[in-house]
N, C-alpha and C positions, 0 to 999 in steps of 0.2 A: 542442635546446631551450635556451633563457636559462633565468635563473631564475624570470625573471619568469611567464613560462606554463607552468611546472612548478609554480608555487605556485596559480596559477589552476586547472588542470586539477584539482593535489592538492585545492584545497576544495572545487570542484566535486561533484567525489567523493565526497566526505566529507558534502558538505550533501547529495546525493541517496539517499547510504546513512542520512541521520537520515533524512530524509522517508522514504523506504520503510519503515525502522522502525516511524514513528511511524504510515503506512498499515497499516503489518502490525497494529499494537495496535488501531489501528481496527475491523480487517476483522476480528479476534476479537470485538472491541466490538460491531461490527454482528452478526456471527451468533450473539453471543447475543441480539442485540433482534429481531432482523429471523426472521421464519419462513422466509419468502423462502430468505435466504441460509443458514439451519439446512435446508433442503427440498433444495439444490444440492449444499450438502455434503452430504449422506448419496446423493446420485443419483451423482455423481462418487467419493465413498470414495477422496477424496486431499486433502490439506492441500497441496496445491500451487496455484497464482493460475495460473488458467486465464483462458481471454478472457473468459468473463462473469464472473467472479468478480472482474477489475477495473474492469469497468463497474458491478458495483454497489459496487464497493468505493468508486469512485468517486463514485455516485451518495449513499453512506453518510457520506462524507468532507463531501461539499457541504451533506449535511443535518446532524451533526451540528457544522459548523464548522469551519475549519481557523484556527486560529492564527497 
């Protein structure tokens, strides 16, 4: 690698680890608003992002806005 795509790759990184972040505060955001996603978690009994739990996290992302 140059520098140059070692600093690419590194932000990369970096900006996809805030977005997840800032998804992960969401997806708390949403299950407390959303029944929906408060009904899923308690049927699953795991705080881990499972495949519907990114599709509504997503679905939660596009309703409340992303910045």
């Amino acid at each position: 690698y140059n520098t140059l795509n070692l600093f690419i790759i590194m932000s990369v990184h970096i900006r996809l680890n805030i977005y997840f972040l800032f998804w992960y505060r969401q997806w708390q955001y949403c299950t407390r608003m959303t029944p929906i996603t408060a009904y899923i978690e308690n049927r699953t009994n795991s705080k881990k992002l499972t495949g519907g739990h990114f599709i509504i996290l997503i679905i939660c992302t596009s309703l409340f806005g992303d910045t």
